[in-house]
N, C-alpha and C positions, 0 to 999 in steps of 0.2 A: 645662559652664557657660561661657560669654562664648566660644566656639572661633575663630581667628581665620581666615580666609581664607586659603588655600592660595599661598604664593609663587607667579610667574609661573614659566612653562616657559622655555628658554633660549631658543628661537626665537622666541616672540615678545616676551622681554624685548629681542634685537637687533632686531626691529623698530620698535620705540618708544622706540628709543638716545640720540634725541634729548632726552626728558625722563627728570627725576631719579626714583626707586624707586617711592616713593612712587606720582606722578602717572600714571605708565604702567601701576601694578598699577590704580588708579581707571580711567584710563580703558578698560582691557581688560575691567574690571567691569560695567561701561555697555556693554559688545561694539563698542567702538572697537577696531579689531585690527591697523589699518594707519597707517603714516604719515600717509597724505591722511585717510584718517579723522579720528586726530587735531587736525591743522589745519584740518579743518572743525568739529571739535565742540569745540576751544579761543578758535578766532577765526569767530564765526559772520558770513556778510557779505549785507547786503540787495542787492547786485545779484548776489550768485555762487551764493546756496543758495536762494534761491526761484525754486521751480516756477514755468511759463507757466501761470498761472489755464486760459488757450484750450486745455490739453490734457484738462481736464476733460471726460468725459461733457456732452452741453448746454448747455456753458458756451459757446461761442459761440452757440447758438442765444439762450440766455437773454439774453445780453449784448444781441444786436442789436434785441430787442424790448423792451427794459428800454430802451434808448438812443433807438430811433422813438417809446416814450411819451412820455419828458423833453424830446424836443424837439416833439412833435406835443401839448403839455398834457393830455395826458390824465390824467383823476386816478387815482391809482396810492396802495395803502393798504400798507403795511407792516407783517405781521402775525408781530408777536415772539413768544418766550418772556416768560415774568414773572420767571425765574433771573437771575444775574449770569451768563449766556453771551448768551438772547434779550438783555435789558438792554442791555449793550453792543453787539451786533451792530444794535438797533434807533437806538440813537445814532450810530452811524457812518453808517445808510443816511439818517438824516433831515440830517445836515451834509451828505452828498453832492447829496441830491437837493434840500436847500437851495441850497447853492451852487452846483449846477446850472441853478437856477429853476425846478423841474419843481412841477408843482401835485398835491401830495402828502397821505396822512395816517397817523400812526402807529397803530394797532390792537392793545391790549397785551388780554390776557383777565385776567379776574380772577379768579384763581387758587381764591376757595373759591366762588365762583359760577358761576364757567364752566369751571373745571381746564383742565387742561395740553392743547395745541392747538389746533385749528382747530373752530368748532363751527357749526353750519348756523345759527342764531340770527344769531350774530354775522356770515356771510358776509351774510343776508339786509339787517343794517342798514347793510354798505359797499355793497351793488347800489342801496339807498337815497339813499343818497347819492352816485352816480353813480360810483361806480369802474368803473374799467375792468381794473385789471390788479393784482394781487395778489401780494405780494414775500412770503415767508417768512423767517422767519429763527431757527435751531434748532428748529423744530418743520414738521411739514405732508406728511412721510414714509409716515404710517400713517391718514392723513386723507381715506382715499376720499369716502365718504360728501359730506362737507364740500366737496373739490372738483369732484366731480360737481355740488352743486350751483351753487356757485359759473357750471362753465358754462352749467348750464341759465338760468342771470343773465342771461349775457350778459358775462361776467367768466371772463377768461383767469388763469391762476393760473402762479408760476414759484417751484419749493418750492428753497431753499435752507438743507439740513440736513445733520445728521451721524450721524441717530441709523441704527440698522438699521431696514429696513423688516420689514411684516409679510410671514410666510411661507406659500405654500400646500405641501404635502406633494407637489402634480402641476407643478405650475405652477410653482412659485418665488417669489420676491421678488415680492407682489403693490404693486404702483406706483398712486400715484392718479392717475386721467389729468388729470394736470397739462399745459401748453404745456410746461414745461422739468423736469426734477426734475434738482436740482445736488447732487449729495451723494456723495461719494467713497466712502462705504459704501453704495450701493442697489443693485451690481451687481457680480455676480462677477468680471466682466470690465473692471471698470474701468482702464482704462489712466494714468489720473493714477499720478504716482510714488508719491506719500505720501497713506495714508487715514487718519492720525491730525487733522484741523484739527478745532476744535472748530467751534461753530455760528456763532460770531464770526468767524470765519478763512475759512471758507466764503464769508457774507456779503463780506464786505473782495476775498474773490476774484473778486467779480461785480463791484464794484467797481472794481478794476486792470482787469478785462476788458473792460467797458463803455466805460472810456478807450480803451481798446487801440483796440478795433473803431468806435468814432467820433470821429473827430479834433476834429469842429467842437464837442463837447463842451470842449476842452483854449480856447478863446474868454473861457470863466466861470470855468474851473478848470486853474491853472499845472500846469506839470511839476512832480510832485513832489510837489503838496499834496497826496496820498494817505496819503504817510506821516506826518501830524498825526493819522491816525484808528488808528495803531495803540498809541496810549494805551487807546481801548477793545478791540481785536482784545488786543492784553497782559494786558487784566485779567480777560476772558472767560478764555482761555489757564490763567492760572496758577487765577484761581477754578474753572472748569469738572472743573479736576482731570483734564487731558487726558494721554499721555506728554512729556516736555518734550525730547522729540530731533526729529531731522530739521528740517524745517519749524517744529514748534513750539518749536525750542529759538533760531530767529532771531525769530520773531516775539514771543516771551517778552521776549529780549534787546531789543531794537529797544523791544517796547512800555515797558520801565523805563524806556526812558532818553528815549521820549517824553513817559511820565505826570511824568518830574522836570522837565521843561523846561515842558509844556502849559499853555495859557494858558486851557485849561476853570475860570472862575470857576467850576461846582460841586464840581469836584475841589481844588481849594485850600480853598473853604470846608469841603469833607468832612474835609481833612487837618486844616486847624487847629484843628477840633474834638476831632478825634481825639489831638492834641498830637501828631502825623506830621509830620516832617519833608520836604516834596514833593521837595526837589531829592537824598535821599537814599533810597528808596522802595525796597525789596527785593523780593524774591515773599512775605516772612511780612508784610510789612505787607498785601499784597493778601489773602493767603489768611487771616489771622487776624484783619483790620482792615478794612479798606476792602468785600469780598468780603461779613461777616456782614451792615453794614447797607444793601446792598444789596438783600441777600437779606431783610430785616428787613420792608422796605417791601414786599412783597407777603404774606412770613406772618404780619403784625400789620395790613394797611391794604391799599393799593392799590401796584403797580408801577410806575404811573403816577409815584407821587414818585419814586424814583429816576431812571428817563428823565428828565422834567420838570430833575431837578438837573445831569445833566448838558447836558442842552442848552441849561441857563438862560444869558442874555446881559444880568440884570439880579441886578447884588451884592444888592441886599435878595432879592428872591426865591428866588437858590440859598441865601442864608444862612438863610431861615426854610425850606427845605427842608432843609438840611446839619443844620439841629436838629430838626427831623421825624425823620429819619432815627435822628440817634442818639436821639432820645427813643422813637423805634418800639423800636430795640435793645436798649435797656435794658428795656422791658416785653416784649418776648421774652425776656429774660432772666430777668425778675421771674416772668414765666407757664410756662416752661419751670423754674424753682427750684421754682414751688408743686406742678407737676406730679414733681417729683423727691423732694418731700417725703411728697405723696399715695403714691407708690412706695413709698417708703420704711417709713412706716405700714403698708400692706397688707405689705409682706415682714416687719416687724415681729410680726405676728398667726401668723406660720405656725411649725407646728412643726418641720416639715425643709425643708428646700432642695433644691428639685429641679433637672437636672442643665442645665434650660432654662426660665427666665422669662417668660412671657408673659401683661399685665395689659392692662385697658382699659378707657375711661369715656367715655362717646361725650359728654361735654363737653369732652374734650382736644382740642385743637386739631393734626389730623394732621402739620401744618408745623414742629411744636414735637419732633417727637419722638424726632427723629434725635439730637438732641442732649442729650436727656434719656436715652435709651438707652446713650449713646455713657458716661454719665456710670455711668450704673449696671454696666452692662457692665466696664467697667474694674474696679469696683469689687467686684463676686462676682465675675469673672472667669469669667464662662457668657455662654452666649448669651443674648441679651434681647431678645425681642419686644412690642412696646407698640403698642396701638390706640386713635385715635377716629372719629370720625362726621366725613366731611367734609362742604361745604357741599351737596353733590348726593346728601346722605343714604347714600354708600356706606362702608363701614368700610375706612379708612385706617390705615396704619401705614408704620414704621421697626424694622429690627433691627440689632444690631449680635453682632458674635459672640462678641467677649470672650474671645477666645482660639483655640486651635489651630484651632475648627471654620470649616467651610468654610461661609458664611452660604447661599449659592445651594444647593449640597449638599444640606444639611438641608432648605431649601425645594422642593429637588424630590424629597425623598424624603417630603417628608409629604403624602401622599393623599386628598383630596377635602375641601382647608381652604381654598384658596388659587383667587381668580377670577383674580387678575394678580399678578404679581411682579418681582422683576429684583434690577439689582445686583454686588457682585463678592464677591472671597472675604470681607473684613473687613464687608462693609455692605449692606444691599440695602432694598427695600421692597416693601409689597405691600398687597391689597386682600383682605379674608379674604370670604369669602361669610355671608351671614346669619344661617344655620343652625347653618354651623362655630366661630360664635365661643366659645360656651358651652362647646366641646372643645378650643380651640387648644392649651394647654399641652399637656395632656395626648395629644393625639396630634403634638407637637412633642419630648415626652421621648421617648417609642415611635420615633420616627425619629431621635429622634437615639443612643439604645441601639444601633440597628441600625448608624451609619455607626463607621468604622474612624477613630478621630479619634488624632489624632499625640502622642504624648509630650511633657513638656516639656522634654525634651531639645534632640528634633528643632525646638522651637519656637524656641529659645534665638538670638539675635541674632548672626550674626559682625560681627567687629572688622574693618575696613579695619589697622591697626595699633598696635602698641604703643607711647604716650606716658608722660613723666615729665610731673611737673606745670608744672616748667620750660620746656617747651618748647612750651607753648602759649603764643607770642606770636602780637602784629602782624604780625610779618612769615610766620611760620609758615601766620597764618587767610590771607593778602592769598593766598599759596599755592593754598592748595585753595580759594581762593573762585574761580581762572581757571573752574571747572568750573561755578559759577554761572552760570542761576538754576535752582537744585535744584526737585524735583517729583517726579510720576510718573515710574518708569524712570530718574529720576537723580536719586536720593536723597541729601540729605546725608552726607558721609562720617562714619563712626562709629568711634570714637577706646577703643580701653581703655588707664585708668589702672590699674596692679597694685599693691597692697600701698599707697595713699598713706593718709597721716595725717587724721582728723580731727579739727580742730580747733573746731568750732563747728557746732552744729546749729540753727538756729532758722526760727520760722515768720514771715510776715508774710501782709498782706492783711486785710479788714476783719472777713473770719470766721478767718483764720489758715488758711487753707486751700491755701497756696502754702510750697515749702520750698525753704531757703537751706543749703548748708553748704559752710563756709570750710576749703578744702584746704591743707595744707602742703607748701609748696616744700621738697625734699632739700635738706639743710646747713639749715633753718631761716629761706633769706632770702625774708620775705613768704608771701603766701596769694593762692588764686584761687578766688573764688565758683562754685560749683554751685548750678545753681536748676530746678525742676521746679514746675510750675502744678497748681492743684487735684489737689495730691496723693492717692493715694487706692493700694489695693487693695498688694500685697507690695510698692512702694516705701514706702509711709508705714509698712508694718510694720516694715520694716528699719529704715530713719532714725527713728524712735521708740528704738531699741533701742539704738543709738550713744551713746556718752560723749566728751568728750574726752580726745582721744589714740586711739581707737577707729582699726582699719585696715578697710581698704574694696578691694575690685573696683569699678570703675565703666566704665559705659558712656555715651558723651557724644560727643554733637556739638560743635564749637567754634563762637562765633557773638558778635558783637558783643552789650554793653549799652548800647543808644543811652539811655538812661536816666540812664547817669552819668556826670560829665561827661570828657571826653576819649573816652568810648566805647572803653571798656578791652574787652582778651575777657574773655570768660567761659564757662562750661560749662554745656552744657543737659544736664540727665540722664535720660538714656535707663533706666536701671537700674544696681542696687547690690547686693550680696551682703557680708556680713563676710568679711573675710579668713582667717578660718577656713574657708570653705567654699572653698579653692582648689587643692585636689590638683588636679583635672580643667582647671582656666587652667593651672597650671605644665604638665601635661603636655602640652597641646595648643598651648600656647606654642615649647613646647620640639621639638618635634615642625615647627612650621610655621617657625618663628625668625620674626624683626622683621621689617617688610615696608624 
């Protein structure tokens, strides 16, 4: 239980001489193993660690004809995702090719009408309206069909994405014959250094490159004005759920500390609703704040409002947009609760619990469901499969795993249920076929009997190191925050407290569904809060069961509470166990010693 990480070896704890215990065992944990490594992944810098965009596959090719449209007027459509990756990557190309002067239109799909991509409909009504040339952005990869016709238009097409393409078994990597296809993942052989940029990062690199390769462009648009756009390339970044090293751990960096400073009236009015502080903006305010009503505006409405917000240059309009949005989030909110409650009902009716959940009402709304899963899941701690009917009448879902199992795993072990799928080990989605619905569960427990799924042992969380409660200060978090901004691949560092005091258990929130408990400092001076959100599944059972004075295991992040005032730490918890259950920490404590 709680096992903590293996001390560093000696050689390369002398390689890392320079910093204290602590931070060298973190960054050797992230697979920083060198000095200069270190100083690249401590001090990230916009002229030393980004890539030449022009080493890209196509990327000069695209640049130069992306650059003879803007100056030759030709109208040119921009054809986003409707996620917070298209989103902002569609924001950034419409400032550019605004402040280009280029004669432009932005092309966002809607998402339960048209679903994700390029679709021949839609290419038909930009040849309509006279396009000539066709931007992509996070999407346009897998989109043959679509850009073949686009040229038979008469419309040249330039895809800049990041997803994989589709694959043939003889062939390979089947490519749409695009003029350019800019995508760091379409080709085995790609020579760019880094293939992590999300679809926003991509986008921004045709961007720097476009400058590059036309000077008379630099006339309308200074040196340097590029980097105003990387408040949306940052929020794609950390929302997109990308890894946050190499490349995307400067451009992460860089984009905070453009979106504190950015003079985007829609992003100020988004924050002040949110009661977000802009000039102080983290990766959780993007990823748990800014990120959902983003995303809000296409699974309740249109996409269109969020681009719209941020590209607004008129206070009344992003502000009645900044409330659209949150008003869109809160009925996803409301719609995704009554859909959790409908769950809950049906699992109510059943006599046993089987070893994988799988329900569906083709009045659910697909875009809802990620997160309704996410809620249930946690909760039985099984995998949860949930479906409805999207707008193009196909059965849509979200699953999440809810433990040890591997979500893709299981998806590809169950046999003749699933038309499309995807996804990683904790989450994934898919498209069940019409037939298969009426058996999904039941041929989803059969596959999942069959996979070798892990202990909760082997499941169990390591501790970066062992803290007192005392020693989570200010100065302590300012510490491990140099390694900020945490994400994929460089996850918050996670702290065990051993044997501390409980002093105080209680809930808050409007349903009580959030938990607080006030730790005691050794010798008695003061307490430090622990807080955990929509508690649910073996943490709420533990903390139920606490008294005070009650001793505790705990597993926690440190993190500020911008909340109250001075913005004291606090403790996120990760997991708790009684102190009774710690032969297996003392031993494996004992065993690794303190980091």
């Amino acid at each position: 239980m709680f096992p903590l990480h293996d001390p560093l070896d000696e050689t390369l704890r002398n390689e890392l001489v320079g910093h204290d215990d602590l931070t060298a065992a973190l960054l050797a944990r992230r697979g920083v193993l060198t000095k200069e490594d270190a100083e690249t992944f401590l001090n990230p810098s916009y002229d030393r660690h980004l890539h030449d965009p022009l080493l890209m596959t196509d990327m000069r090719k695209a640049a130069r004809r992306f650059a003879d449209a803007i100056l030759a007027k030709e109208r040119i459509a921009v054809w986003s995702d409707y996620d917070c990756d298209g989103i902002p990557g569609a924001v950034l190309l419409h400032d550019f090719l605004k402040k280009a002067g280029a004669d432009f239109e932005n092309y966002i799909p809607h998402r339960h009408l048209e679903g994700y991509g390029m679709n021949v409909a839609g290419i038909e009504k930009l040849a309509q309206s006279g396009v000539k040339l066709i931007v992509t952005v996070d999407s346009g990869i897998t989109d043959v069909e679509p850009v073949a016709r686009a040229n038979e238009l008469g419309m040249e097409v330039i895809i800049t994405d990041h997803h994989l393409p589709a694959l043939s078994e003889v062939e390979g990597p089947l490519l749409p014959p695009a003029f350019a296809v800019v995508n760091p993942n379409a080709r085995a052989d790609e020579p760019y250094p880094f293939h992590g940029l999300c679809g926003s990062g991509v986008a921004w690199k045709l961007v720097v490159a476009t400058l590059a390769v036309e000077p008379r462009l630099r006339e309308k648009i200074p040196e340097g004005w590029e980097k105003w756009l990387l408040d949306m390339v940052g929020l794609a970044t950390i929302a997109d759920m990308v890894a946050l090293t190499g490349e995307n751990r400067v451009l992460a960096t860089y984009g905070l500390l453009v979106m504190r400073k950015s003079p985007r009236i829609g992003l100020q009015k988004l924050c002040r609703g949110m009661r977000t502080e802009q000039r102080t903006i983290t990766e959780d305010d993007v990823g748990f704040m800014i990120a959902p009503r983003v995303n809000a505006a296409s699974r309740m409405g249109d996409a269109v409002d969020a681009f719209r917000l941020f590209t607004a240059d008129d206070e009344d309009v992003a502000d009645a947009l900044a409330k659209k949005l949150e008003r869109a989030n809160r009925q996803r909110k409301a719609e995704a609760g009554a859909i959790t409650r409908a769950v809950h009902a049906r699992l109510k009716e059943r006599t046993e619990m089987r070893s994988v959940i799988a329900l569906g009402d083709p009045e659910w709304r697909p875009a809802l469901l990620g997160l309704v899963a996410n809620t249930i899941a946690d909760e039985y701690e099984r995998p949860v499969f949930l479906w409805g009917r999207e707008g193009n009448l196909r059965l849509k879902g979200s699953m999440r795993s809810g433990g040890p199992t591997h979500a893709l795993d299981l998806m590809r072990a169950t046999e003749n249920t699933f038309e499309d799928f995807g996804g990683h080990a904790a989450a994934g989605g898919f498209t069940v076929l019409d037939d298969a619905v009426f058996f999904l569960e039941d041929r989803l427990v059969e596959a999942h009997a069959r996979l070798a799924v892990a202990s909760d042992d082997a499941l169990a969380g390591h501790a970066d190191a062992v803290l007192a409660p005392e020693e989570t200060t200010l100065a302590f978090l300012k510490k491990i925050e140099r390694l900020a901004p945490y994400g994929i691949q460089n996850p918050k560092p996670v702290f065990l407290l051993r044997e501390v005091v409980v002093d105080e258990v209680t809930r808050f929130g409007k349903s009580e569904e959030h938990l607080k408990l006030k730790i005691g400092m050794n010798g008695g001076k003061g307490s430090i809060d622990a807080v955990t959100f929509f508690v649910k599944g073996a943490i709420a059972r533990t903390a139920d069961a606490f008294t005070r004075g009650s001793r505790a295991n705990m597993l926690v992040h440190l993190e500020r509470d911008t909340f109250s005032r001075g913005a004291p730490v606090r403790l996120r918890l990760l997991d708790i166990r009684a102190a009774d259950q710690r032969s297996s920490i003392v031993a494996l404590v004992s065993a690794s010693g303190k980091v």
